[in-house]
Biopython code that builds the backbone (N, CA, C, O; Angstrom):
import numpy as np
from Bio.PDB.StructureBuilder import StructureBuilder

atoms = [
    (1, "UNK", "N", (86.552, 52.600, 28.589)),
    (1, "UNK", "CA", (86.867, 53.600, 27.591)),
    (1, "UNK", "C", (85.703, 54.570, 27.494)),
    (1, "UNK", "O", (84.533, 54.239, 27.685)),
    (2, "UNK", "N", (86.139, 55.876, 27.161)),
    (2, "UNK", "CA", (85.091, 56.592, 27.663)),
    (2, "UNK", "C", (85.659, 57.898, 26.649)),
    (2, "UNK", "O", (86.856, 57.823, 26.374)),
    (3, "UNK", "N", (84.800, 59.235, 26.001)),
    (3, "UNK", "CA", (85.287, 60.048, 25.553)),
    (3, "UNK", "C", (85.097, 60.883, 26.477)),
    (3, "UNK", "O", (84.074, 61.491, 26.793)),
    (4, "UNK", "N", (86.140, 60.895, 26.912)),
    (4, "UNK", "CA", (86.585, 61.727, 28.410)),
    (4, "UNK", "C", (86.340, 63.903, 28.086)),
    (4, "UNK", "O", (86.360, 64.847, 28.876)),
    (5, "UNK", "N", (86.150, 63.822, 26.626)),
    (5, "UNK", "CA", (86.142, 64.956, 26.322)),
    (5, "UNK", "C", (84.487, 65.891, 26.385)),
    (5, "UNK", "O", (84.038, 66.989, 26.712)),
    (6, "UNK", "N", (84.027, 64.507, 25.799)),
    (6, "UNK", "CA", (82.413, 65.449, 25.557)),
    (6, "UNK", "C", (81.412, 64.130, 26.745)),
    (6, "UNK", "O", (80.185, 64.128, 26.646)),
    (7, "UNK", "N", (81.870, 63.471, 27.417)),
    (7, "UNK", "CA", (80.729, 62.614, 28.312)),
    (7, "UNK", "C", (81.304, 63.626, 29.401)),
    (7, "UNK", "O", (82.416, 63.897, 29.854)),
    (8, "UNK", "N", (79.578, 64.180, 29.653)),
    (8, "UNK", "CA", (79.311, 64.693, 30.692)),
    (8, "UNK", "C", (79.761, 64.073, 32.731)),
    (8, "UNK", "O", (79.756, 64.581, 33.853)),
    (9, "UNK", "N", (80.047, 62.858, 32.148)),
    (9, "UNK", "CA", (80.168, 62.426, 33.326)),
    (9, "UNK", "C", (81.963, 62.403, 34.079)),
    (9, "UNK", "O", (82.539, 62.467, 35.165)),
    (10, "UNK", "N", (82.258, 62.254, 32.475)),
    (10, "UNK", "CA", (83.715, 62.176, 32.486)),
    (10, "UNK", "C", (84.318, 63.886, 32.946)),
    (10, "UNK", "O", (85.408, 64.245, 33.392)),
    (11, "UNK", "N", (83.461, 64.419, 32.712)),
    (11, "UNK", "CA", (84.072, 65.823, 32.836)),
    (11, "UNK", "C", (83.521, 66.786, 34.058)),
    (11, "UNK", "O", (83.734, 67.978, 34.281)),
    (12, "UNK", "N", (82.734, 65.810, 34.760)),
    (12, "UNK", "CA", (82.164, 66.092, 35.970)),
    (12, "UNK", "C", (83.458, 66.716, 37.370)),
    (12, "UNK", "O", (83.153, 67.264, 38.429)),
    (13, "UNK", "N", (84.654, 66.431, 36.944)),
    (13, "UNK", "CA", (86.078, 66.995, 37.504)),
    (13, "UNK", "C", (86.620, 66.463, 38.510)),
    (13, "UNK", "O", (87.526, 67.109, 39.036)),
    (14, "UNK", "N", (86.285, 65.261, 39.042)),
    (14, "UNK", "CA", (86.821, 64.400, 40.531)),
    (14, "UNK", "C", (88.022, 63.534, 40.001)),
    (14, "UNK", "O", (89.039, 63.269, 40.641)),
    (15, "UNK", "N", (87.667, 63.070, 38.485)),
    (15, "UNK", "CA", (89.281, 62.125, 37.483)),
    (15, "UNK", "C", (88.888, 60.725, 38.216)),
    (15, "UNK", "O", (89.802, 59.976, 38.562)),
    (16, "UNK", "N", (87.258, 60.298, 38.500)),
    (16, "UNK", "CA", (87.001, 58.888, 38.767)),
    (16, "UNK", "C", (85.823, 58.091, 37.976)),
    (16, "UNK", "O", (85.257, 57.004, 38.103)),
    (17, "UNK", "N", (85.746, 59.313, 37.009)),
    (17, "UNK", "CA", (84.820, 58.678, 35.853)),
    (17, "UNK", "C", (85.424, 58.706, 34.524)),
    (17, "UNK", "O", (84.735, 58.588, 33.510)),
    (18, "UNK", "N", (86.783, 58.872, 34.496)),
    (18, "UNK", "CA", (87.453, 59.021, 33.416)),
    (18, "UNK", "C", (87.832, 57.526, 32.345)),
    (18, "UNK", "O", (87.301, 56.437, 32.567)),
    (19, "UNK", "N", (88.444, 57.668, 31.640)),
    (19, "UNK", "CA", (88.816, 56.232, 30.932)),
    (19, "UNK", "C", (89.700, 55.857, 31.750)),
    (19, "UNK", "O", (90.398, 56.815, 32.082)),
    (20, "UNK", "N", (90.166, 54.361, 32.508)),
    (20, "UNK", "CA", (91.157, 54.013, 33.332)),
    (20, "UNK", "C", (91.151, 54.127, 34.477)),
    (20, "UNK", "O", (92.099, 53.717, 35.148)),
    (21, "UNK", "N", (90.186, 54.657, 34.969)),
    (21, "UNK", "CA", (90.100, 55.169, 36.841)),
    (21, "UNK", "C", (89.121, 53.478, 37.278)),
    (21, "UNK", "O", (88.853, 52.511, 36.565)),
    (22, "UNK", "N", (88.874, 53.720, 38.490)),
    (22, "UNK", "CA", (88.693, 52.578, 38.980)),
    (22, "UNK", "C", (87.595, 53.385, 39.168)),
    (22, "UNK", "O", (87.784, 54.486, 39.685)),
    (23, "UNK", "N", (86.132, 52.948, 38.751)),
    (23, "UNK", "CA", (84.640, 53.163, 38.056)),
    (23, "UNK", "C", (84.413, 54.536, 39.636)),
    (23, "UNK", "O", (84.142, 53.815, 40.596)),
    (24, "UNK", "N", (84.429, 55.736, 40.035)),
    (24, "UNK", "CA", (83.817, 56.167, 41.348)),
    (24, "UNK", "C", (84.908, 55.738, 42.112)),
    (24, "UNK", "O", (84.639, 56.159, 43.237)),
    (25, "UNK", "N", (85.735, 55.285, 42.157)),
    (25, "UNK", "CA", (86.635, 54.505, 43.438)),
    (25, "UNK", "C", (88.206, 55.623, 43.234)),
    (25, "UNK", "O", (88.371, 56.665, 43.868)),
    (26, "UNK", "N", (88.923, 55.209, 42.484)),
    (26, "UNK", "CA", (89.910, 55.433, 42.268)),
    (26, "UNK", "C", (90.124, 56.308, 41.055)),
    (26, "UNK", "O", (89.542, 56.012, 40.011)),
    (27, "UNK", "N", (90.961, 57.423, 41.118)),
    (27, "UNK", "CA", (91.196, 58.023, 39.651)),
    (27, "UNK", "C", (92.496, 58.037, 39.373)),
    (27, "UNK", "O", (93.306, 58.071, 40.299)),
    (28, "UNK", "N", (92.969, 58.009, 37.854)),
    (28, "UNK", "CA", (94.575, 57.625, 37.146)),
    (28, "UNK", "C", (95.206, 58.250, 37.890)),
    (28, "UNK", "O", (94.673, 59.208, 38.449)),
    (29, "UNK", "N", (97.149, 57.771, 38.264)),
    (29, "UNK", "CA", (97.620, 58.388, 39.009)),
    (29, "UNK", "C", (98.540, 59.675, 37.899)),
    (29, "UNK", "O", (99.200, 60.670, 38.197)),
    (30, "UNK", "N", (98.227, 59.137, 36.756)),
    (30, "UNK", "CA", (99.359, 60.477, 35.863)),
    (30, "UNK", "C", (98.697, 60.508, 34.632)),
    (30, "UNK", "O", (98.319, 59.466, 34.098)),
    (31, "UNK", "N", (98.505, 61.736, 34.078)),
    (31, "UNK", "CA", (97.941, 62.208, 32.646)),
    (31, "UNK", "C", (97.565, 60.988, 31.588)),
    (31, "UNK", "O", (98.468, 60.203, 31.300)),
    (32, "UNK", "N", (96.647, 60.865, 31.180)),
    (32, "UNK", "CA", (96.019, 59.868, 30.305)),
    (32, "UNK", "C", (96.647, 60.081, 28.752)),
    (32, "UNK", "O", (96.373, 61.083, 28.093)),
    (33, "UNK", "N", (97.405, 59.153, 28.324)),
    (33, "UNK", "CA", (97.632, 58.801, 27.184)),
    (33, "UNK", "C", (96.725, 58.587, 25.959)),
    (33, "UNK", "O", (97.045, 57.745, 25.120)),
    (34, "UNK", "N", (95.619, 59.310, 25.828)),
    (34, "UNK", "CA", (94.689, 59.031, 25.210)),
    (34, "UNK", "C", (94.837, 59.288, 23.497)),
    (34, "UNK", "O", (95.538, 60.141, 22.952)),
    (35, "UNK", "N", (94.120, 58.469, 22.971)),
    (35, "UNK", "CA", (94.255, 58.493, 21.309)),
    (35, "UNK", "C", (92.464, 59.384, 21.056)),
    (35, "UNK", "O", (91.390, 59.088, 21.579)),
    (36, "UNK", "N", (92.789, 60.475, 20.082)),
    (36, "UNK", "CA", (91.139, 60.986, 19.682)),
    (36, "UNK", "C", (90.414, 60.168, 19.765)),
    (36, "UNK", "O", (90.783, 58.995, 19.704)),
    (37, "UNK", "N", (88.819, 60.607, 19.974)),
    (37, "UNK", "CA", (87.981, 60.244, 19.604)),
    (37, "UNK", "C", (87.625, 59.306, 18.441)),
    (37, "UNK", "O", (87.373, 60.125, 17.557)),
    (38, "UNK", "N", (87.417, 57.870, 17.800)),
    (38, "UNK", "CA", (87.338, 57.322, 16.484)),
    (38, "UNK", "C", (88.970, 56.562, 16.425)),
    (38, "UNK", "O", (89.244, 55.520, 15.830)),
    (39, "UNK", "N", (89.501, 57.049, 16.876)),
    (39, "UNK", "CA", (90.973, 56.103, 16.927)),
    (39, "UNK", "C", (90.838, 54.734, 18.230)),
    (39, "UNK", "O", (89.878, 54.572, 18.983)),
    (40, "UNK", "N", (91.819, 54.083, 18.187)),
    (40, "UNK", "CA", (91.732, 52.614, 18.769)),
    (40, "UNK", "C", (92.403, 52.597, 20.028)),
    (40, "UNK", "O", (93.633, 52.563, 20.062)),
    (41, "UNK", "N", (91.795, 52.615, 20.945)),
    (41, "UNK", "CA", (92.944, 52.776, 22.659)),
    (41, "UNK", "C", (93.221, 51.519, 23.209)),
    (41, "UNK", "O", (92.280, 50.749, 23.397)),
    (42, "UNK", "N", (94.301, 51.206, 23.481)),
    (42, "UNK", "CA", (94.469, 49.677, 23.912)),
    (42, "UNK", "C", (94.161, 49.808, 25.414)),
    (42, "UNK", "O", (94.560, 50.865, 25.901)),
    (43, "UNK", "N", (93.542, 48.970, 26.246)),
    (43, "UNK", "CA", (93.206, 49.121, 27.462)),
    (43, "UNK", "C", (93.944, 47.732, 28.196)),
    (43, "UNK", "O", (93.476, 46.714, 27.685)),
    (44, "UNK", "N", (94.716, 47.506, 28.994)),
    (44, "UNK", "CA", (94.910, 46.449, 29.416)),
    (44, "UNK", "C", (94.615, 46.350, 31.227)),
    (44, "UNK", "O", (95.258, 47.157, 31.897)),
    (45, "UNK", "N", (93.961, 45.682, 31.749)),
    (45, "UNK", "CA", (94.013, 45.158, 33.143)),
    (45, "UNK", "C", (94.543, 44.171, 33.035)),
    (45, "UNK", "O", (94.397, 43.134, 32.388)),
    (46, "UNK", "N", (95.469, 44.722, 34.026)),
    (46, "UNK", "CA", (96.726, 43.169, 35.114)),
    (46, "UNK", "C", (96.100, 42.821, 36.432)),
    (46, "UNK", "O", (95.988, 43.719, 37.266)),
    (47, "UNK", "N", (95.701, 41.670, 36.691)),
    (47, "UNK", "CA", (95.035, 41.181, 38.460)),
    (47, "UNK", "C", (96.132, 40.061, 38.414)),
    (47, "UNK", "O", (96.228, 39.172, 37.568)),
    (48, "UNK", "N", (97.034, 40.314, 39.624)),
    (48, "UNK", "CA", (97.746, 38.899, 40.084)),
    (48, "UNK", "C", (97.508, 39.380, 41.527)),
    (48, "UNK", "O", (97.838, 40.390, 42.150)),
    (49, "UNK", "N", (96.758, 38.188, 41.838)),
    (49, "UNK", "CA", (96.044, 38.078, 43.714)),
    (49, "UNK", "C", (95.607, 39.664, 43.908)),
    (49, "UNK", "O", (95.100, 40.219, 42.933)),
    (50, "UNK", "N", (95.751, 40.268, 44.896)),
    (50, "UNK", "CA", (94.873, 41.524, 44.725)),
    (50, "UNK", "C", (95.559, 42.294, 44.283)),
    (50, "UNK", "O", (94.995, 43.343, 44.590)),
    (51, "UNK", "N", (96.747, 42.642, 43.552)),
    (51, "UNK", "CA", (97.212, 43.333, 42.832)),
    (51, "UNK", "C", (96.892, 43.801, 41.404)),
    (51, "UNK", "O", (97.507, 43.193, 40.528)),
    (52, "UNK", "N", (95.971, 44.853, 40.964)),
    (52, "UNK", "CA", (95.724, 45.252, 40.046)),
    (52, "UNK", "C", (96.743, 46.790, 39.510)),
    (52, "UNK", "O", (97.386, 47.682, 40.062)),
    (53, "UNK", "N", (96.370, 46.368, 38.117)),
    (53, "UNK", "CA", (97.606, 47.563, 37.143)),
    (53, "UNK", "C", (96.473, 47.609, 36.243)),
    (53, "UNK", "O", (95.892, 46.612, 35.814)),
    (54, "UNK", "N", (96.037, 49.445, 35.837)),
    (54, "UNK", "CA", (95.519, 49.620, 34.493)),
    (54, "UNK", "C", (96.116, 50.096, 33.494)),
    (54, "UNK", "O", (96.433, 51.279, 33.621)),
    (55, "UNK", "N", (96.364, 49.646, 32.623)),
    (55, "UNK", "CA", (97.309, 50.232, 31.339)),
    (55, "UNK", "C", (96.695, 50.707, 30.352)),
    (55, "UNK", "O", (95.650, 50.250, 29.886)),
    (56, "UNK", "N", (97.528, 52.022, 29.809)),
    (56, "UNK", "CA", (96.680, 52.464, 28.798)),
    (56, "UNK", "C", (96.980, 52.889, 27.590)),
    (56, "UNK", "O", (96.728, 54.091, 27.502)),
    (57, "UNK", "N", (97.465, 52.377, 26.483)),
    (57, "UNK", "CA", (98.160, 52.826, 25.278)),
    (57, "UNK", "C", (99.956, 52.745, 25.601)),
    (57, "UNK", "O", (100.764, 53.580, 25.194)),
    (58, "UNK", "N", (100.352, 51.263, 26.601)),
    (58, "UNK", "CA", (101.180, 51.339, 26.925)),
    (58, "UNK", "C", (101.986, 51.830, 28.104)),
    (58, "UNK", "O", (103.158, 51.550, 28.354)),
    (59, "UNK", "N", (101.022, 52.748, 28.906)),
    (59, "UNK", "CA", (101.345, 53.614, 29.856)),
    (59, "UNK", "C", (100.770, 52.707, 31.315)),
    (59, "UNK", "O", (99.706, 52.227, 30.922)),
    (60, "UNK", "N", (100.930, 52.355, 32.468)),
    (60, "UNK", "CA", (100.534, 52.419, 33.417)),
    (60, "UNK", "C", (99.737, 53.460, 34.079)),
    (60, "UNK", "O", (100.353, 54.447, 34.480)),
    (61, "UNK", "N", (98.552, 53.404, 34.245)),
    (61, "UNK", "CA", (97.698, 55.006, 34.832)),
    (61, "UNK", "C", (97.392, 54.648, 36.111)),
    (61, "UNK", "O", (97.593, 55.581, 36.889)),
    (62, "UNK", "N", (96.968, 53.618, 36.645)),
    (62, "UNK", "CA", (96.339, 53.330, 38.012)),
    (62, "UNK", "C", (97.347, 51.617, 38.112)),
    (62, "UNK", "O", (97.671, 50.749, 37.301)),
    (63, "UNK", "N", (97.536, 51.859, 39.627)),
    (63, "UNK", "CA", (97.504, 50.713, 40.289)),
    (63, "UNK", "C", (97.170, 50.452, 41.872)),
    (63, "UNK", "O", (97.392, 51.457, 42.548)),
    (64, "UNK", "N", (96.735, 49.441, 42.537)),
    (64, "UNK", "CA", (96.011, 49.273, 43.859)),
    (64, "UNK", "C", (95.802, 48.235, 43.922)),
    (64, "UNK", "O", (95.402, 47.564, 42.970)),
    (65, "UNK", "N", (96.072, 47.692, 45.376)),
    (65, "UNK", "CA", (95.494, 46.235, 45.863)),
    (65, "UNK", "C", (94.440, 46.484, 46.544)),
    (65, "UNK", "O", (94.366, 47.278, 47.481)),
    (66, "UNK", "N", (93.277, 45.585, 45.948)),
    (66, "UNK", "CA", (92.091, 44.459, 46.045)),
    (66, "UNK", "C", (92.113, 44.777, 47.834)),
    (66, "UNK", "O", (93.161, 44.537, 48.434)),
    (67, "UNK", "N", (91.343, 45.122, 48.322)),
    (67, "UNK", "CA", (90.902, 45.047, 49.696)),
    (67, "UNK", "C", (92.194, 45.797, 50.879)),
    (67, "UNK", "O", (92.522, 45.310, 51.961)),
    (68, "UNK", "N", (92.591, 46.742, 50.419)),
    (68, "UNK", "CA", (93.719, 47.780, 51.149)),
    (68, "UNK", "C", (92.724, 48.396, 51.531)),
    (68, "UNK", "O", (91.571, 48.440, 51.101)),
    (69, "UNK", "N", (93.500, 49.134, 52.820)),
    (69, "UNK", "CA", (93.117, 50.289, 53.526)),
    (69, "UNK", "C", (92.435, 51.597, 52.600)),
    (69, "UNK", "O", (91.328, 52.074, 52.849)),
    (70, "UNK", "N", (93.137, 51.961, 51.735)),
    (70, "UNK", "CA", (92.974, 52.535, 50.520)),
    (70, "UNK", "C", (91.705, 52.672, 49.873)),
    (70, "UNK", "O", (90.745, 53.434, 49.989)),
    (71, "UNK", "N", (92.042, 51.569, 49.062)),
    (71, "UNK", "CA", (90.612, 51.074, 48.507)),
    (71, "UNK", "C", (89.669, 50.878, 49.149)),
    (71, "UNK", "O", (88.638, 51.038, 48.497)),
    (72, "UNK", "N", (89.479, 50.522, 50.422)),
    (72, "UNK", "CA", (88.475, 50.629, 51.037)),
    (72, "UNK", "C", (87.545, 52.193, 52.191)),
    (72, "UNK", "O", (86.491, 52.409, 52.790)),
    (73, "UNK", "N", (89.007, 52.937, 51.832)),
    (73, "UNK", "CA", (88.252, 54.862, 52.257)),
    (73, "UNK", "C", (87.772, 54.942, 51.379)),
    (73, "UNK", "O", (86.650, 55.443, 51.300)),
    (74, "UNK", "N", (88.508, 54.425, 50.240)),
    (74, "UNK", "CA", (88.199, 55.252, 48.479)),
    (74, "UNK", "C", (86.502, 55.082, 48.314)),
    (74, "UNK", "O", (85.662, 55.975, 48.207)),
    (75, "UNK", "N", (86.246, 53.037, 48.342)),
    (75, "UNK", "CA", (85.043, 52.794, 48.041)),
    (75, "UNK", "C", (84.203, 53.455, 49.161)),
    (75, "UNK", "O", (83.129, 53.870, 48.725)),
    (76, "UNK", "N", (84.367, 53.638, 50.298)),
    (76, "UNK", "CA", (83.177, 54.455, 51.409)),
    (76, "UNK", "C", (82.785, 55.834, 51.288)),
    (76, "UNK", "O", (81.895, 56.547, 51.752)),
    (77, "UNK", "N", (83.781, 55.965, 50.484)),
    (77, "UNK", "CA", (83.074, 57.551, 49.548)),
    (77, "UNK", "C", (82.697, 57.267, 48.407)),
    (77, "UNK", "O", (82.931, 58.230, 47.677)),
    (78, "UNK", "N", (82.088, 56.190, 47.693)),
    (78, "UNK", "CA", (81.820, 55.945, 46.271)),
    (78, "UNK", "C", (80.469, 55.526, 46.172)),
    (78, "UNK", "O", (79.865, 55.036, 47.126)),
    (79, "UNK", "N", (80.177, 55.631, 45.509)),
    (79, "UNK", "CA", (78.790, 55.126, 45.150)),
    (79, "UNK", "C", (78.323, 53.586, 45.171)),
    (79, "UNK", "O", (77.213, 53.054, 45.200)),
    (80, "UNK", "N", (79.393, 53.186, 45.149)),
    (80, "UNK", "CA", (79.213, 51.463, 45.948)),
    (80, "UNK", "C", (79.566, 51.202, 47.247)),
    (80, "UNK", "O", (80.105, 50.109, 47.417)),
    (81, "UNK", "N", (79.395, 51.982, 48.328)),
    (81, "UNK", "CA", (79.469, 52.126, 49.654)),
    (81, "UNK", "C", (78.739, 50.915, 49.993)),
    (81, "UNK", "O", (79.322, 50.001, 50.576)),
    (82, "UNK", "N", (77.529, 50.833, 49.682)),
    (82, "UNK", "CA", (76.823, 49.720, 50.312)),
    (82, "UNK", "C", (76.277, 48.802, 49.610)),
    (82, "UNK", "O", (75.145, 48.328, 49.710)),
    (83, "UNK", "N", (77.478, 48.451, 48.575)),
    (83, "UNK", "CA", (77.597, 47.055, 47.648)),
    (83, "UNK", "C", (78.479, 46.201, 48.777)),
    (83, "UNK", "O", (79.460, 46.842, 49.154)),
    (84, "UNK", "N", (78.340, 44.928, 49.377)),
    (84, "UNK", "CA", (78.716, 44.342, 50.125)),
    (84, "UNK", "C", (80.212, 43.686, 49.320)),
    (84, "UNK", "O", (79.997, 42.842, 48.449)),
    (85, "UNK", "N", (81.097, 43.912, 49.490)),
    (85, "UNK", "CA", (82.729, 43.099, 48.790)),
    (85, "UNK", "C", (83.581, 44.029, 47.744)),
    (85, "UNK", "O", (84.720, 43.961, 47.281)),
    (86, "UNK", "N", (82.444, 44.957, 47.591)),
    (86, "UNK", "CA", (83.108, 45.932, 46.750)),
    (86, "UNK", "C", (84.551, 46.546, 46.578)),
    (86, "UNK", "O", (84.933, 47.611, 47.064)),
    (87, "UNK", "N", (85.200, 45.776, 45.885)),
    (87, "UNK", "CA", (86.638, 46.871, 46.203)),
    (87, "UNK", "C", (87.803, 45.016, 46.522)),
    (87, "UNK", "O", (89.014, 45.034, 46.303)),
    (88, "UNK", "N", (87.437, 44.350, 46.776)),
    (88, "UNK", "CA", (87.673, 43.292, 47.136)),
    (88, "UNK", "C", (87.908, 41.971, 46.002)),
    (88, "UNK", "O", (87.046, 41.700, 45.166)),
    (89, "UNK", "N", (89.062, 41.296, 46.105)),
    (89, "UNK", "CA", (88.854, 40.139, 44.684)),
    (89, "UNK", "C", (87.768, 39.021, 45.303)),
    (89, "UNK", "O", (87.704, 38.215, 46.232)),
    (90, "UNK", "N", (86.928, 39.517, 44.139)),
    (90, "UNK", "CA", (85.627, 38.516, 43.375)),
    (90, "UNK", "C", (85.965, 37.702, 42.159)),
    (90, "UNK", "O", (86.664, 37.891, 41.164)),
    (91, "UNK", "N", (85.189, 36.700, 42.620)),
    (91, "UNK", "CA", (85.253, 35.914, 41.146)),
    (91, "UNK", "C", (84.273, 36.084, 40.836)),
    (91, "UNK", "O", (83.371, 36.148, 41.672)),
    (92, "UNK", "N", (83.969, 36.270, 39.111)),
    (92, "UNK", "CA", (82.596, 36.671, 38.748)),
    (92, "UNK", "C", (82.455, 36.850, 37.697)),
    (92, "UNK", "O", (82.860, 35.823, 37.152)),
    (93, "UNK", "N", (81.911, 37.948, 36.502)),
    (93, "UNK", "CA", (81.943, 38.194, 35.514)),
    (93, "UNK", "C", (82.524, 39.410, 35.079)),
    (93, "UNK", "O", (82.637, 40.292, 35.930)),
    (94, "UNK", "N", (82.932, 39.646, 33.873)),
    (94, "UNK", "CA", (83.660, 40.978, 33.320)),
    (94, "UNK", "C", (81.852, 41.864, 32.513)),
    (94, "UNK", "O", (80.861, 41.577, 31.841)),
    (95, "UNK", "N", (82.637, 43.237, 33.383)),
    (95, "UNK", "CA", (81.180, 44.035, 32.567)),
    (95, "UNK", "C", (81.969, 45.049, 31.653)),
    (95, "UNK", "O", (82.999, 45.651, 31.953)),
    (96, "UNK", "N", (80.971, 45.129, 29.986)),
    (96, "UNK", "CA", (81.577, 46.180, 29.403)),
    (96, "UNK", "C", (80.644, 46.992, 29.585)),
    (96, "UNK", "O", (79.604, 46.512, 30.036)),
    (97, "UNK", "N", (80.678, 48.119, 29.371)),
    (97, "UNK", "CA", (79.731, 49.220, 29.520)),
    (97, "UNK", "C", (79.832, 50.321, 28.994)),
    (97, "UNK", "O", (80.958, 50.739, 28.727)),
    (98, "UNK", "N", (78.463, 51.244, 28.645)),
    (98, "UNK", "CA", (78.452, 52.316, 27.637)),
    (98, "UNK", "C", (77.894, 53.301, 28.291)),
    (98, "UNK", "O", (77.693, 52.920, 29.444)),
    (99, "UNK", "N", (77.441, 54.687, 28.087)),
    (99, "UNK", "CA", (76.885, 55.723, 28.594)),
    (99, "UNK", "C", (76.067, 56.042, 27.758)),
    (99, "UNK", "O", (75.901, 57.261, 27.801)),
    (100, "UNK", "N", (75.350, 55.473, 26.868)),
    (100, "UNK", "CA", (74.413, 55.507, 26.374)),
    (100, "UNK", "C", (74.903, 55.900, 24.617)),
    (100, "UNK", "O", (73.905, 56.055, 23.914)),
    (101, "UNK", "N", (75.913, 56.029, 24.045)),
    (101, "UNK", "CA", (76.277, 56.444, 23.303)),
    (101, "UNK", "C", (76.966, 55.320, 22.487)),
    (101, "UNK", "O", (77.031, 54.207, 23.008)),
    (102, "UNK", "N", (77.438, 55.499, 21.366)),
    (102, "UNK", "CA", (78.005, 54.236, 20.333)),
    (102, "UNK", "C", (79.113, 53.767, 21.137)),
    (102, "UNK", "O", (79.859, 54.605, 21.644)),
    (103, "UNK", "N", (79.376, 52.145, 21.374)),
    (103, "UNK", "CA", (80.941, 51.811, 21.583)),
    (103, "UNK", "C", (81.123, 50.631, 21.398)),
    (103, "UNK", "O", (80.375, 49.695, 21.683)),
    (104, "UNK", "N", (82.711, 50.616, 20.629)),
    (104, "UNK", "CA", (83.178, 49.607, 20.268)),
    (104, "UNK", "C", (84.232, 48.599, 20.630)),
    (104, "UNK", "O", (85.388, 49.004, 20.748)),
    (105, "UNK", "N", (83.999, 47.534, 20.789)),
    (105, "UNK", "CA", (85.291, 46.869, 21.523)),
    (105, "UNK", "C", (85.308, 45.670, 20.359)),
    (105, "UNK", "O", (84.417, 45.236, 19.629)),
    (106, "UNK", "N", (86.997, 45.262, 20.540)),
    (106, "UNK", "CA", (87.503, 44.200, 19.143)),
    (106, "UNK", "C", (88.737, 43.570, 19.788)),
    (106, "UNK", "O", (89.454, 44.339, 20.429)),
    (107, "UNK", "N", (89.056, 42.407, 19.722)),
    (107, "UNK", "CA", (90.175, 41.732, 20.057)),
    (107, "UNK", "C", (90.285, 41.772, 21.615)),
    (107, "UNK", "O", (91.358, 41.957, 22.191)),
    (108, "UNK", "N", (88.759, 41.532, 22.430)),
    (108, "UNK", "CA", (88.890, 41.384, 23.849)),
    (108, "UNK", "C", (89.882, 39.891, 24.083)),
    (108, "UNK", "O", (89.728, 38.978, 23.272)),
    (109, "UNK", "N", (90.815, 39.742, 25.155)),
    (109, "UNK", "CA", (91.061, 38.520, 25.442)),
    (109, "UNK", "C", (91.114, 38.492, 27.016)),
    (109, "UNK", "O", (91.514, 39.526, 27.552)),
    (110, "UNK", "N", (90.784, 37.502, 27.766)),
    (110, "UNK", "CA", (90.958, 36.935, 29.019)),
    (110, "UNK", "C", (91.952, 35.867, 29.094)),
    (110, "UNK", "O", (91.579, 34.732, 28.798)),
    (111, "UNK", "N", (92.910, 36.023, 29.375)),
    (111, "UNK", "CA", (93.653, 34.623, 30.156)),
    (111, "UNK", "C", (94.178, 34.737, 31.943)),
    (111, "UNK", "O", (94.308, 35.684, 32.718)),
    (112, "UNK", "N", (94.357, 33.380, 32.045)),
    (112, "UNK", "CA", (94.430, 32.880, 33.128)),
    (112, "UNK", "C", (96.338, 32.979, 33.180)),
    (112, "UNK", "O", (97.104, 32.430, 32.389)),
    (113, "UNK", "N", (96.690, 33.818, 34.324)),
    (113, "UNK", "CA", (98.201, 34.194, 34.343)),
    (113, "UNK", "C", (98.747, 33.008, 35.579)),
    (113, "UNK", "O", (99.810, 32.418, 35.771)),
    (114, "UNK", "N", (97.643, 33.028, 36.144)),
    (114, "UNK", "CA", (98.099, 32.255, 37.768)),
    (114, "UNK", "C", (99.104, 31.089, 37.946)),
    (114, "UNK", "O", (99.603, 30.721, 39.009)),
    (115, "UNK", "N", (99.333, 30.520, 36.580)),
    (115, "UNK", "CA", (100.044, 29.265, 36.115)),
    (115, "UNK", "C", (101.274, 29.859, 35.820)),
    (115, "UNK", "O", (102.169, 29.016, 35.754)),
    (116, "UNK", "N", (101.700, 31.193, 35.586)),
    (116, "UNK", "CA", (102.907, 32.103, 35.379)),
    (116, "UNK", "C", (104.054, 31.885, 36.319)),
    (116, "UNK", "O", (103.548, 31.328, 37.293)),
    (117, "UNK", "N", (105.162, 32.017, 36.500)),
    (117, "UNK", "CA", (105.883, 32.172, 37.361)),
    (117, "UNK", "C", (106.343, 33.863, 37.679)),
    (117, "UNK", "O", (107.122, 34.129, 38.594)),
]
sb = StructureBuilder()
sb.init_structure("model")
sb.init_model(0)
sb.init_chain("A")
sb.init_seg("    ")
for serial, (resi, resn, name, xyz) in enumerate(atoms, 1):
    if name == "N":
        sb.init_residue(resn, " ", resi, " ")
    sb.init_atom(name, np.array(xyz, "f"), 0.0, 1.0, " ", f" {name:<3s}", serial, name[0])
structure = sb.get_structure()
């Protein structure tokens, strides 16, 4: 989540530092559903095997599989070019992250879907 309006980075104009893009890699495939600034944006990531979906206030914005052809031009133009697995399903940890500015997150949850049918 990101205020896509006044972060300089977000407005840098490529649509891969935006809220929902895949960090430098990937940017949303259709107009961002976004709630103002100070209002509450629901963010959801879906991973089943390398299939990822980012959702955003209900909307689907990005989707891509984990180690495609794709994703892997995308990341060789990204700034994690020469992060070794990058772009690829890892097991590991979840990062939140800020741009130096106030941010708030509430009602994070992780579950395990793999037991799903």
């Amino acid at each position: 989540m990101l205020d896509d309006a006044r972060e300089p980075d977000a407005l840098q104009g490529n649509g891969k530092h935006v809220t929902a893009s895949f960090y430098d890699v990937l940017k949303p495939m259709v107009p961002l559903p976004l709630k103002p600034a100070g209002e509450i944006n629901l963010s959801r990531i879906l991973v089943q095997g390398n299939h990822v979906e980012h959702w955003l206030n209900g909307t689907k914005v990005l989707e891509y599989e984990l180690g495609s052809d794709a994703v892997r031009a995308a990341v060789a133009q990204s700034k994690f070019r020469n992060v070794a697995g990058f772009g690829t399903r890892i097991k590991g940890h979840i990062l939140l992250q800020d741009h130096t500015g106030e941010v708030s997150f509430r009602n994070i949850k992780i579950r395990d879907l793999s037991a799903r049918p």
